[in-house]
Residue frames relative to the residue before (quaternion, step in Angstrom):
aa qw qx qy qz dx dy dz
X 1.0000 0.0000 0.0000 0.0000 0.00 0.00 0.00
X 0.2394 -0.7963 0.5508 0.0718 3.49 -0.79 0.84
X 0.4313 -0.7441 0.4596 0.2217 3.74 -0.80 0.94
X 0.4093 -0.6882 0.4967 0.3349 3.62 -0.80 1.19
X 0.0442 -0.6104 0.7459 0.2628 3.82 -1.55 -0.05
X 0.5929 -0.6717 0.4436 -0.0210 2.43 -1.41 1.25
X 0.2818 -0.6623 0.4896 0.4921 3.96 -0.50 -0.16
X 0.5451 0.5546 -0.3705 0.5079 3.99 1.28 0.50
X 0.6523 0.4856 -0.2351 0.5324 3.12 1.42 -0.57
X 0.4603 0.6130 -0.2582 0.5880 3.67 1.78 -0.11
X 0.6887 0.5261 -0.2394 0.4376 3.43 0.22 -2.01
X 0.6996 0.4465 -0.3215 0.4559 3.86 0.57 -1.58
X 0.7022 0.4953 -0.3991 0.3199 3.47 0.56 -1.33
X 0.6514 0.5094 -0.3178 0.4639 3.99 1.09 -1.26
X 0.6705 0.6025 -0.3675 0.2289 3.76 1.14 -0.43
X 0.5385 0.6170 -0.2394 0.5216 2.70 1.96 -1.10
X 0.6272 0.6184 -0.3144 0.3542 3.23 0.63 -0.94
X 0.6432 0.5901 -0.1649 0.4592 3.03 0.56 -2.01
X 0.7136 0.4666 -0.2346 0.4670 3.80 0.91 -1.56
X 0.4702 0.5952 -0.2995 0.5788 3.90 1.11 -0.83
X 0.9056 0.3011 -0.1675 0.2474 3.16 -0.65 -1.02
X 0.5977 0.5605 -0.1296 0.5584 2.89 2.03 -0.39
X 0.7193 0.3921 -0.2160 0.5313 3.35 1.68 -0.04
X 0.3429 -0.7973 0.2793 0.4108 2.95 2.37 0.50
X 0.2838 0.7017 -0.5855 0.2904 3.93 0.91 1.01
X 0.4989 -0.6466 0.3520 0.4573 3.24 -0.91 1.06
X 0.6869 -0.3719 0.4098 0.4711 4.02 -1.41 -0.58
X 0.6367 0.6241 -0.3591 0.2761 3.44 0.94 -0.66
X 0.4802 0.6793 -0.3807 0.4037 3.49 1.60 -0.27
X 0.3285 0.8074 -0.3829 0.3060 3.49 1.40 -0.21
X 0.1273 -0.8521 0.4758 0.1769 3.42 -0.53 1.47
X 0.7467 0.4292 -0.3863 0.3302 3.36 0.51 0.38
X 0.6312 -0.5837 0.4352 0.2672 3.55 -1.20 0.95
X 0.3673 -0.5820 0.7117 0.1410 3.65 -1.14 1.42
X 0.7965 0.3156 -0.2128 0.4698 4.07 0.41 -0.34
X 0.4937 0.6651 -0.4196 0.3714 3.34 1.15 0.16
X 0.7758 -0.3096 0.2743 0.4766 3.62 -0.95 -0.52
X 0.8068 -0.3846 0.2780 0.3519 3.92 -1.07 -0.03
X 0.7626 0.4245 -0.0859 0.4804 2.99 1.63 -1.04
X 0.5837 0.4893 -0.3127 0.5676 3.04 1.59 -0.11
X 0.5964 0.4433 -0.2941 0.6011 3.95 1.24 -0.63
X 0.6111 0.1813 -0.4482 0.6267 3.72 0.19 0.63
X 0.7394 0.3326 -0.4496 0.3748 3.80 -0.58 0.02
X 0.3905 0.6716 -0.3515 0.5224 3.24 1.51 0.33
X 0.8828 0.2898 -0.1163 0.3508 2.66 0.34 -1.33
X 0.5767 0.6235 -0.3472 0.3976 2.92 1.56 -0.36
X 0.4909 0.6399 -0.1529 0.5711 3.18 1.86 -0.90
X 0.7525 0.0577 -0.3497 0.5550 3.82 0.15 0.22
X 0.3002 0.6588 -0.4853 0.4903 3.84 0.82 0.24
X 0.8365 0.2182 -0.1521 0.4792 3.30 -0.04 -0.99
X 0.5694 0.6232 -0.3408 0.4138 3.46 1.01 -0.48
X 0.7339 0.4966 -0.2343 0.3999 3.35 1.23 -1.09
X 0.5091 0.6171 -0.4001 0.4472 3.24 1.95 -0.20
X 0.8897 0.0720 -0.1422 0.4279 3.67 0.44 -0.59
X 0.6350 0.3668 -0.4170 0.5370 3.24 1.23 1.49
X 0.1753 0.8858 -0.4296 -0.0061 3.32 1.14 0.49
X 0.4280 -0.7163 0.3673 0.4109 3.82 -0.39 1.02
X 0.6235 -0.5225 0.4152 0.4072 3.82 -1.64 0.50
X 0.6520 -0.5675 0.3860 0.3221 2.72 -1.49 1.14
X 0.8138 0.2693 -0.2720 0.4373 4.38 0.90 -0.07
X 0.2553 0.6938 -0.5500 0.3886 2.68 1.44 1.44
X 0.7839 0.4338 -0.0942 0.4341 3.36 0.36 -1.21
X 0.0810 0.9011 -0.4235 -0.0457 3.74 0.24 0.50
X 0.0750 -0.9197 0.3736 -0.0947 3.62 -0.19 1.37
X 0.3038 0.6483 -0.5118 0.4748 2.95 1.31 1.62
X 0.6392 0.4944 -0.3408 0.4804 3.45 1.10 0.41
């Protein structure tokens, strides 16, 4: 059996996010588990998704000559 997300189960995940990212806390405060069940790996993701919107990393952080 697989667990439904919700579009409430979305809303919380972008709030946290949105609230994180806005308190300049790193992404890792993320409560939900990349290795966890189905529902927890999409609220992840939905969760650093949105995080990356209003904490996107510096532009010489990320180095893509490699």
């Amino acid at each position: 059996m697989t667990a439904t997300v919700t579009r409430l189960d979305r809303l919380h995940a972008m709030r946290a996010a949105r609230t994180a990212a806005l308190r300049a806390l790193p992404v890792t405060v993320c409560p939900y588990r990349t290795d966890g069940d189905g529902r927890q790996r999409v609220l992840a993701r939905v969760f650093v998704r949105e995080y990356l919107r209003h904490q996107p990393p510096a532009d010489d952080l990320i180095d893509y000559s490699r």
